[in-house]
C-alpha positions as CSV (number, residue, x, y, z in Angstrom):
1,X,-5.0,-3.0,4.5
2,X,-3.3,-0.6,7.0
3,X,-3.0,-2.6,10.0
4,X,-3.9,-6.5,11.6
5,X,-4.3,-6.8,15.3
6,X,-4.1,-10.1,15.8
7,X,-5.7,-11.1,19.4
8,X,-2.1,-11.8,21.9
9,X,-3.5,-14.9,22.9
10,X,-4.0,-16.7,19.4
11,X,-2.2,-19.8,18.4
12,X,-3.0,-21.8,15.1
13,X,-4.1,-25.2,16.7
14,X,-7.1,-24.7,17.5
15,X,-9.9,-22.1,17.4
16,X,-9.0,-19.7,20.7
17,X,-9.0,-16.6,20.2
18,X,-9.2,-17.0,16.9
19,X,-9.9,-13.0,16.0
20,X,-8.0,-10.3,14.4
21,X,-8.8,-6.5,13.4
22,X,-8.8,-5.8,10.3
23,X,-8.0,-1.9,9.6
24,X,-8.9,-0.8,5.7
25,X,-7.1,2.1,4.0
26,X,-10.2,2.5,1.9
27,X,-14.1,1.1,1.3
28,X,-14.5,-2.6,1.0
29,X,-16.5,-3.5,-2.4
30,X,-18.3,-6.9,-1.9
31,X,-20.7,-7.2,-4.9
32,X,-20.6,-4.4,-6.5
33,X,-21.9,-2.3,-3.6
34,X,-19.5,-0.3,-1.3
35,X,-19.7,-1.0,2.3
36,X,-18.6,1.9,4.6
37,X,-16.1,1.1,7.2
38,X,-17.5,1.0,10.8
39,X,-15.9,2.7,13.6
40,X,-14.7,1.3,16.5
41,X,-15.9,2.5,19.9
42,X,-13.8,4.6,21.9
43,X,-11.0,2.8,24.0
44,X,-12.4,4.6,26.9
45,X,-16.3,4.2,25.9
46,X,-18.2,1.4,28.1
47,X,-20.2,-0.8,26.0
48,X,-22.9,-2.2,27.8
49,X,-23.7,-6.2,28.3
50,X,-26.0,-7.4,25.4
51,X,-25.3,-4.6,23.1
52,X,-25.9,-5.3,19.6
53,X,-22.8,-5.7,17.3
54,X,-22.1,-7.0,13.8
55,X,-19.8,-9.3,13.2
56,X,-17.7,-10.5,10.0
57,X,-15.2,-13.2,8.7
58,X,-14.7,-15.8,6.3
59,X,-13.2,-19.4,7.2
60,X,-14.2,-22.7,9.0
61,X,-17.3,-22.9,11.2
62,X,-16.3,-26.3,12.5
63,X,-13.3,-27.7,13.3
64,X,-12.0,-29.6,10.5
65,X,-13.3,-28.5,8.1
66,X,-11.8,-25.9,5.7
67,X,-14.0,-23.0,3.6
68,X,-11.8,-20.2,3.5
69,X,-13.2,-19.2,0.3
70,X,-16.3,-18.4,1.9
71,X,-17.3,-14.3,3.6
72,X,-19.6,-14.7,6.3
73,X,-22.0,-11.2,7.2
């Protein structure tokens, strides 16, 4: 890992804002296959409304209830 942004608005009781960016100093290995690092889009590029995006994480879904074992793609 080479740097966490963690969004400026988080706080740990509940579930706002609850985002970071993870940035990897080399290819993340989940299963045995290599998954290339995505770029982020330009801070001056417009992305459009509706735009497509994929998202990752691992954690709870719901509140109160803990699976932080668990990577969601």
């Amino acid at each position: 890992m080479s740097r966490i942004i963690t969004h400026p608005d988080f706080n740990n009781l509940g579930f706002d804002y609850d985002i970071s960016l993870l940035f990897l100093s080399s290819p993340l290995n989940i299963d045995g296959t290599t998954t290339a690092l995505v770029p982020l889009p330009a801070q001056s590029q417009i992305v459009d409304d509706g735009a497509s995006a994929l998202v990752t994480g691992w954690g709870s879904t719901q509140v109160f209830i803990n699976i932080f074992f668990n990577l969601f793609i």
